[in-house]
N, C-alpha and C positions, 0 to 999 in steps of 0.2 A: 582909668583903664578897666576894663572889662575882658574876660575871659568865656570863652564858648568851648565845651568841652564836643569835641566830635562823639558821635551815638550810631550806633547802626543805621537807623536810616538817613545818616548825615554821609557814611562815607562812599568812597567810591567816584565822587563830582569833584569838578574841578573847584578851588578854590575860589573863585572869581564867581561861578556860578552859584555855591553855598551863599557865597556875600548878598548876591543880588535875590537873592529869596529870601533871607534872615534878616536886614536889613533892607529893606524895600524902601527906604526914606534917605536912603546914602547915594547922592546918582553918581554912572557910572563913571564919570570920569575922574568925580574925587577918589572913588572905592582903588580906582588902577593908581594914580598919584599917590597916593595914602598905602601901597604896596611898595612900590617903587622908593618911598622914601621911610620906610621899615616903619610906618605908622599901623599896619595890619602888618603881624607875623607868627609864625608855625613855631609851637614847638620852641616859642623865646629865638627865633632864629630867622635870617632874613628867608625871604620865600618867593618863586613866583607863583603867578596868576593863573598858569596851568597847574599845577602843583592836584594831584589827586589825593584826596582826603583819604588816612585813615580812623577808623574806628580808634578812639584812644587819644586821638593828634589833640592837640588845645590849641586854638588861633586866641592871640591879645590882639586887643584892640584900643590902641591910642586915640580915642574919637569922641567927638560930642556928642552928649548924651542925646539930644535934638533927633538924632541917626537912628535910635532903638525905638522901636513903632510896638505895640501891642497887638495882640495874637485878632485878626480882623475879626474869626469867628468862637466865640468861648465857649466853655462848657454850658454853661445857660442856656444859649443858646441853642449848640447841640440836643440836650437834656432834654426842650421843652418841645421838639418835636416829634410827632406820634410818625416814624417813615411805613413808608409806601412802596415796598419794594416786591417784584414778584421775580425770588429769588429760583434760577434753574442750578446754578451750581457752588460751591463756595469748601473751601479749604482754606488753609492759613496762608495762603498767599495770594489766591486770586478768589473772585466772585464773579459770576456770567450772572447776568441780570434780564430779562423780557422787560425792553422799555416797549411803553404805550405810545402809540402815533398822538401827537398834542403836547407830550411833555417835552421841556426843554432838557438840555444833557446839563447843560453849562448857562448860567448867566449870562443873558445877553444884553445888547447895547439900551435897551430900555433898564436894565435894573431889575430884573423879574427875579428874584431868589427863592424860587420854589421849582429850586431842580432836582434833577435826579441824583448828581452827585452828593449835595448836601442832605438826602435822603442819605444817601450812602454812610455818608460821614456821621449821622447821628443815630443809626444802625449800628455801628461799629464802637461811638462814644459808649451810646447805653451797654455795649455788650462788655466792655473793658480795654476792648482792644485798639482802640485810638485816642491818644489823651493831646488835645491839640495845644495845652498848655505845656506840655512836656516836650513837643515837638520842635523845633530852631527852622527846619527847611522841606520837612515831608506834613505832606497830607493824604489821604487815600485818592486817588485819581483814577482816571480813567483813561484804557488803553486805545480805543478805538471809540469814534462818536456815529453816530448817524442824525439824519434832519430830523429839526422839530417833530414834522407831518409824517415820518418815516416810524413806523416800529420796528423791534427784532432784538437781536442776542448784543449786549454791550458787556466789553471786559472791564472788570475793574480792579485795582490793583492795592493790594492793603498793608502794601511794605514797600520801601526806595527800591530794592533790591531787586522784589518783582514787577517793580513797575519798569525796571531798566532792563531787565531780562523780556519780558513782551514785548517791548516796543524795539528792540531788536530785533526779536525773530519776526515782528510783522515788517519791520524795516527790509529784513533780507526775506521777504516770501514766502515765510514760513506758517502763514498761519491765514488756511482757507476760509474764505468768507461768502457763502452763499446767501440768493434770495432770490424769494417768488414774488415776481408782479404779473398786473393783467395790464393790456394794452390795447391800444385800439388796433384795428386790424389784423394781419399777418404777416411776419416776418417774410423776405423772400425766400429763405433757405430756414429748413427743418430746424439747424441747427451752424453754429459760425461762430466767430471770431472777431469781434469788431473792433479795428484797431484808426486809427484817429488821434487828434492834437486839441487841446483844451486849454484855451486861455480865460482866466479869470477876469470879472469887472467888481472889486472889493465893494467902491462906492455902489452899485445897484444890486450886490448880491446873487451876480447872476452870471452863467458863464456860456462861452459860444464853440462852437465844435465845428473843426475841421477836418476833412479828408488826407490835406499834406502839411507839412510843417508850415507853421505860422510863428511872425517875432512873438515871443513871450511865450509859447504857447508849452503846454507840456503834455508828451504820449500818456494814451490812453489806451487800454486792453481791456476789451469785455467779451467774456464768453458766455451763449444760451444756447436753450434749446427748448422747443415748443414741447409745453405737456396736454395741452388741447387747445380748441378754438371751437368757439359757440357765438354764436349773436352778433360775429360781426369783432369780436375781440379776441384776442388768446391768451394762454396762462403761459409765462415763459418760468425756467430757473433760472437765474445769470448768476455767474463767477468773478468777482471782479479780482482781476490778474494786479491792475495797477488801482488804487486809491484817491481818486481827484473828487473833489468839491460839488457834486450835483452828477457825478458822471454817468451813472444809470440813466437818471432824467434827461439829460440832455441827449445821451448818445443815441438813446433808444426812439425818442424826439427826433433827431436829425434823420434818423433811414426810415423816416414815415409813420413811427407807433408809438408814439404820444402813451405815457401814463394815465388809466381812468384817472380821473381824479384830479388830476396836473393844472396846478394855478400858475405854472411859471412858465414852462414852455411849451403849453398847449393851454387852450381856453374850451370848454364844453358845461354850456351849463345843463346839457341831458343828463353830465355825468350826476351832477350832484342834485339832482332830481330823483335819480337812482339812488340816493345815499351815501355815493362816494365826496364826502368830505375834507378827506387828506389823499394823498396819489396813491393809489395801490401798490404798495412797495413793500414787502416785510424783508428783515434779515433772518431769518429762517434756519441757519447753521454756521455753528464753528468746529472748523477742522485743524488741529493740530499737527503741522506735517513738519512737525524740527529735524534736522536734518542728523543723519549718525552718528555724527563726530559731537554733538552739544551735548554736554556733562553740566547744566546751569542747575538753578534749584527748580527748575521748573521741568525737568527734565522725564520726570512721571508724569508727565502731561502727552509725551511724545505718542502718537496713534490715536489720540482718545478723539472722538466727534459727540457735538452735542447737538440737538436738535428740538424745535417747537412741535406740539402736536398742533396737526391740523386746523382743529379749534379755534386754536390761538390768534389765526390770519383772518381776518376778519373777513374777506372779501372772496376768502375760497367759495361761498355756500353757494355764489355764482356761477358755479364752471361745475357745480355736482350732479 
């Protein structure tokens, strides 16, 4: 028998959920069995599987040792990396970071482990502030992602507590996200509202955009407005209202203006003659707009907007 003491950034999750992050080698159906027949329980007590954890709780664990897996990433490992980070904002809860177009966020299906978030994580090792041995079920994450070939403002979250707090407020709309791209042509109207259905194809990594509802498909909201046009192109802002999978690229794609740069739903090899290499896309600003009644710990966040200097968008020098 083994015992797991709940930690700050243990609680607050459901039971069931703790399990399958702490235990990643237990699959799920023993882990709910193994509840059920008071082989896992709270506090020496039977328990359910929703059961929300607190700070202080002890869950025993009846189980083969075979079930307890080793911390994937160790302090070594952490330690031995020099990170890469081009830090815009950071307090003891969150950090806004300027990723580069080409870097990956997260480990992808090739295996590539030189991303931004394990940058993150061994910023945070060396500094004292995340000890991944001492951890059961939290790591630093990240609240919002953007594409490989996209750069801009990405959140990242350096405690359970505020990682569950943002991904709330981005959940209920709370939390503005702008960005500058250049496109091919000109928009019909100055400035709009583009609203649309977006179904995903997992296997080809690519998704299609409709006018009216589609089976599978899910709404899409995108608001711009033209900050010039030169050469046959224009610099748009867009807002994105809802968060789907490629939805700038594609939507912007579907009413006729193609991303410079766009290897997925447009092809132009003039563009990358010109140098555009990745889609002209940056994330350019985050707006905190939490609503008056949220008292969370993130709560001094409420009004505050941060933003990229010019500079930083590579592809502005075009439109100057």
């Amino acid at each position: 028998m083994r015992t797991l003491k709940i930690t700050r950034n243990d609680a607050g999750q459901r039971l069931d959920k703790f399990l399958s992050k702490t235990l990643s080698r237990l699959p799920a159906s023993l882990m709910y069995k193994y509840i059920r027949t008071k082989r896992i329980k709270v506090n020496n007590a039977r328990c359910e599987q929703g059961y929300i954890l607190a700070e202080g709780d002890e869950v025993q664990l009846y189980i083969k040792d075979e079930f307890f897996g080793t911390p994937e990433r160790n302090s070594m490992t952490l330690g031995s990396i020099v990170p890469k980070l081009s830090i815009i904002y950071e307090d003891d809860n969150i950090m806004l970071l300027n990723k580069r177009p080409g870097v990956l966020v997260h480990e992808d299906a090739g295996g590539s482990g030189n991303t931004l978030i394990l940058h993150i994580q061994a910023y945070l090792y060396q500094k004292g502030e995340y000890d991944p041995g001492a951890e059961q079920s939290f790591a630093p994450a990240l609240c919002n992602r953007i594409d490989r070939n996209t750069g801009g403002i990405v959140i990242a979250a350096k405690n359970a507590a505020a990682l569950r707090e943002m991904n709330e407020r981005i959940r209920r709309g709370e939390v503005g996200k702008f960005y500058i791209c250049a496109v091919h042509g000109r928009p019909p109207r100055t400035a709009a509202t583009l609203r649309g259905w977006l179904k995903k194809d997992s296997e080809r990594n690519i998704v299609t955009v409709s006018d009216t509802k589609i089976p599978g498909g899910r709404e899409i909201i995108t608001k711009y407005r033209v900050i010039t046009s030169r050469g046959g192109a224009s610099l748009l802002e867009v807002e994105l209202i809802t968060g789907r999978t490629h939805q700038i690229r594609a939507q912007l794609s579907h009413i006729g203006c193609p991303l410079l740069g766009e290897g997925k739903y447009a092809k132009s090899r003039e563009d990358k003659k010109k140098g555009y290499k990745h889609q002209a896309l940056y994330a350019w600003c985050i707006r905190f707009d939490f609503a008056g009644d949220y008292d969370g710990i993130l709560k001094y966040l409420r009004g505050r907007e941060f933003s990229l200097p010019e500079e930083d968008i590579w592809f502005l020098k075009d439109f100057a």
